[in-house]
C-alpha positions as CSV (number, residue, x, y, z in Angstrom):
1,X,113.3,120.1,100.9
2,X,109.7,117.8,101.7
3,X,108.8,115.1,99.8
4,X,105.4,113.6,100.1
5,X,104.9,115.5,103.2
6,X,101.6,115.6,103.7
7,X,100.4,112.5,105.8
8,X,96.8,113.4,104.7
9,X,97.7,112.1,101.0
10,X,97.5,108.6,99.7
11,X,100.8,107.9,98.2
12,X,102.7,105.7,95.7
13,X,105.6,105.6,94.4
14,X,106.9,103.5,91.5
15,X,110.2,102.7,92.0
16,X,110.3,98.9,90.6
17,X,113.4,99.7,88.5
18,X,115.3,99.7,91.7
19,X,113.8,96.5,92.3
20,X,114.6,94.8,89.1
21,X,119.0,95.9,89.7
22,X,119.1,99.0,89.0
23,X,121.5,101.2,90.7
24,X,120.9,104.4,92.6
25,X,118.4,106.1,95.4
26,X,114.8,106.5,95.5
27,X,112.9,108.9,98.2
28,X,109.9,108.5,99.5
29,X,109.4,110.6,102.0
30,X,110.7,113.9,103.3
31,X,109.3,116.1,106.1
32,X,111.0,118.8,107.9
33,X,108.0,119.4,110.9
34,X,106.5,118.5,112.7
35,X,108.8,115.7,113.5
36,X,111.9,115.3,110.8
37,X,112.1,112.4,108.5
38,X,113.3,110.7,105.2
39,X,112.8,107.1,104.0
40,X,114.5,105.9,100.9
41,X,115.6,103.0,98.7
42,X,119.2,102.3,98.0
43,X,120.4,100.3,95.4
44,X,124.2,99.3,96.4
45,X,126.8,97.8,94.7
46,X,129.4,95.4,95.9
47,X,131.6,96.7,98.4
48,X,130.1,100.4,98.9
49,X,129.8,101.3,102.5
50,X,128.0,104.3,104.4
51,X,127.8,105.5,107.8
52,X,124.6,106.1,109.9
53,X,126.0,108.9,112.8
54,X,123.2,108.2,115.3
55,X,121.2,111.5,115.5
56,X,118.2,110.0,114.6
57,X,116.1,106.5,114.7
58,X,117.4,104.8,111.9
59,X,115.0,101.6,110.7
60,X,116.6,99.4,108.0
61,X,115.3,96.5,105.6
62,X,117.4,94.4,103.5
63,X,115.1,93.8,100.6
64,X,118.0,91.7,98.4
65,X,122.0,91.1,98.1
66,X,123.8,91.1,101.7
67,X,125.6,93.5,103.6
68,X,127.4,93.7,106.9
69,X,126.5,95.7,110.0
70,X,129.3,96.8,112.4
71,X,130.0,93.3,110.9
72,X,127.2,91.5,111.9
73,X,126.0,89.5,108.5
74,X,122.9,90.6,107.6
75,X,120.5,88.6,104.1
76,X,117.8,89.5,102.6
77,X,114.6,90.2,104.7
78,X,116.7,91.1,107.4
79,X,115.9,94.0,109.7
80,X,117.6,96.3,111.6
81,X,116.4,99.2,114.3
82,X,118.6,101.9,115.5
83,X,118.1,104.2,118.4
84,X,119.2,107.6,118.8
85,X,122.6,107.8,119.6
86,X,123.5,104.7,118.3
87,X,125.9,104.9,115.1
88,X,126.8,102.2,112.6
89,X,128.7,101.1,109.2
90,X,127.0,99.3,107.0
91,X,128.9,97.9,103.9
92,X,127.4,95.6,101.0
93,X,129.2,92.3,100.5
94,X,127.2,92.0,97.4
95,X,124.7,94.2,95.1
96,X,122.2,94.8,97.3
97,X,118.8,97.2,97.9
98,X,117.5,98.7,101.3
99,X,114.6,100.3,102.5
100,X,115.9,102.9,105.4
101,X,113.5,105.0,107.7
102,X,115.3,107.6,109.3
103,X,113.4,109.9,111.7
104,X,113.1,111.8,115.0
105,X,111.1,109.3,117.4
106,X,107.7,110.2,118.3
107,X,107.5,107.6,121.1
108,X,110.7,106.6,123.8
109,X,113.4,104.5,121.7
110,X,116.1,102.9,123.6
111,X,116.6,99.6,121.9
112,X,119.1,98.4,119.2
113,X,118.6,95.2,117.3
114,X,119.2,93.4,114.4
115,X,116.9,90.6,112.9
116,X,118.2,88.2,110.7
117,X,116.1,87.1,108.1
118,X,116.5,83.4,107.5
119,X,115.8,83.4,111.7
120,X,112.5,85.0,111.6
121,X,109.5,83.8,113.7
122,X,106.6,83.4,110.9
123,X,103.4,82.7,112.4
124,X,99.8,82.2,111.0
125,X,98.1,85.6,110.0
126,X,94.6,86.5,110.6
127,X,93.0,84.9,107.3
128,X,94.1,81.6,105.7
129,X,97.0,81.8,102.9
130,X,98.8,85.0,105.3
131,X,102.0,84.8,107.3
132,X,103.3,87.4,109.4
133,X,106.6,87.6,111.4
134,X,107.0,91.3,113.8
135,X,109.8,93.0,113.6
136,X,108.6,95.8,116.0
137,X,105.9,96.9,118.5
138,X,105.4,100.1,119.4
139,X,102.5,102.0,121.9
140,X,100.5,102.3,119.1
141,X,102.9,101.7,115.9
142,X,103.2,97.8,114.3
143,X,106.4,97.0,111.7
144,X,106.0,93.4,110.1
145,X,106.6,91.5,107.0
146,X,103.8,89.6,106.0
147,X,103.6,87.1,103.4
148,X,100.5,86.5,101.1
149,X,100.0,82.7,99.3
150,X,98.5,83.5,95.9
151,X,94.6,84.0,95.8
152,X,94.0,85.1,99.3
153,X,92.3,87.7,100.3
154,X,92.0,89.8,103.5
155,X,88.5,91.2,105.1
156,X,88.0,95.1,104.5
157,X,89.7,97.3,107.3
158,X,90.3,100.8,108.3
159,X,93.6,101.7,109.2
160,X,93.3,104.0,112.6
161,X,97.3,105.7,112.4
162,X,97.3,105.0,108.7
163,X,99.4,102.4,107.0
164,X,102.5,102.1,104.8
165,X,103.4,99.3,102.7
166,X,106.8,98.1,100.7
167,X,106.2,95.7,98.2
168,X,108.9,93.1,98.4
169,X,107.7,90.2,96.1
170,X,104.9,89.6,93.7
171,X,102.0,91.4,93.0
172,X,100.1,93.1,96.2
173,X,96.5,94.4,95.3
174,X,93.7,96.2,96.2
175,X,90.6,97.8,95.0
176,X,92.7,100.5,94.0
177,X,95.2,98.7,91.7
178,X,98.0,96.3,91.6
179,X,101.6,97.1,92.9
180,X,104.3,95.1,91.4
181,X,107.3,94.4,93.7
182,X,109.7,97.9,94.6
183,X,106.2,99.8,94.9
184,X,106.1,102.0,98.2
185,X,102.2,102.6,99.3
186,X,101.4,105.3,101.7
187,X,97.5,105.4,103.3
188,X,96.2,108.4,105.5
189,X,94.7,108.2,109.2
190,X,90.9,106.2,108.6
191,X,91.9,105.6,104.7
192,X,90.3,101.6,104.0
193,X,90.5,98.6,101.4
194,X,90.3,95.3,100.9
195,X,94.2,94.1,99.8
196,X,94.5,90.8,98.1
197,X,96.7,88.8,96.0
198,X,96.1,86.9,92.7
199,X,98.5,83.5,91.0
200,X,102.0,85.7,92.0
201,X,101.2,86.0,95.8
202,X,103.5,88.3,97.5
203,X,105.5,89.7,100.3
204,X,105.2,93.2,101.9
205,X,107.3,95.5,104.7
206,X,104.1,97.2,106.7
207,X,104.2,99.4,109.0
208,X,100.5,100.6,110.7
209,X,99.7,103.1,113.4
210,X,102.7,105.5,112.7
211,X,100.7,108.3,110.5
212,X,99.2,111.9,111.6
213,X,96.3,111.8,113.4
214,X,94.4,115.0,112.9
């Protein structure tokens, strides 16, 4: 089965019921070549626990609630990255929801690490009103949460690797549209916009640099 295979595509995908407590699993993404992937949201209740077996790179978000990683205590905005090989348990200690990437590497993955999300290092983004804490850096791949003050806008840019982008709180806009928090936002290799925010602000998981490159 594929899902929104084709990295050539803007995509986005609605899936703010999740978002609002809803209960269940949202794909996104599923490709079978050239290199395997899925990324989903999971909406978890209390006390429900999986197990990741370590074939793949395994990226993890919690976007609410709290859960536990081979019991390490992990709250919301909390981020978690797997190398191959490495398995884990994950149970919820409350109602939670999680964005997971899980993939075949395209670049060397050796490190394990967990980021917990009231310890993050926010720092001044390139425009007033943006704040921006990495949670990965690749050779050419960026992960970050960035945070967006209401009424600020960014300058227009091209995004070389294309770009993906979870909405986490608020309102995130472009010229395109507006995507209300639990939208998932999928740009192609060279796609552009100008992304700004109006009296909600907002919050987003983005991840730049990771796309096709024809």
């Amino acid at each position: 089965m594929t899902l929104h295979a084709d990295h050539s595509l803007r995509i986005v995908v609605d899936a703010t019921d999740l978002q609002s407590g809803q209960t269940g699993e949202r794909a996104l993404e599923q490709r079978a070549t050239p290199t395997e992937s899925r990324i989903t949201l999971r909406s978890l209740t209390a006390g429900e626990t999986w197990t990741h077996g370590g074939g793949k790179l395994l990226e993890m978000l919690v976007i609410r609630g709290r859960l536990s990683l081979n019991g390490e205590a992990l709250g919301p905005a909390s981020y978690a990255r797997l190398a191959p090989g490495v398995s884990a348990t994950f149970t919820s200690t409350e109602a939670s929801m999680v964005y997971l990437n899980e993939r075949a590497p395209t670049e060397p993955e050796t490190d394990s690490y967990a980021l917990r999300g009231d310890s993050l290092d926010w720092r001044q983004g390139m425009v007033p009103g943006l704040k921006v804490t990495s949670l990965h850096q690749g050779l050419t791949k960026h992960t970050a949460l960035v945070r967006w003050a209401p009424e600020t806008r960014f300058n227009p840019h091209t995004h070389v690797g294309g770009e993906e982008i979870l909405v986490l709180e608020g309102v995130f806009r472009d010229e395109h549209g507006s995507y209300p928090a639990g939208t998932w936002i999928r740009s192609p290799h060279l796609s552009n916009h100008r992304p700004f925010t109006g009296p909600e602000g907002a919050t987003i998981l983005v991840k730049v640099g990771h796309l096709d490159v024809p």
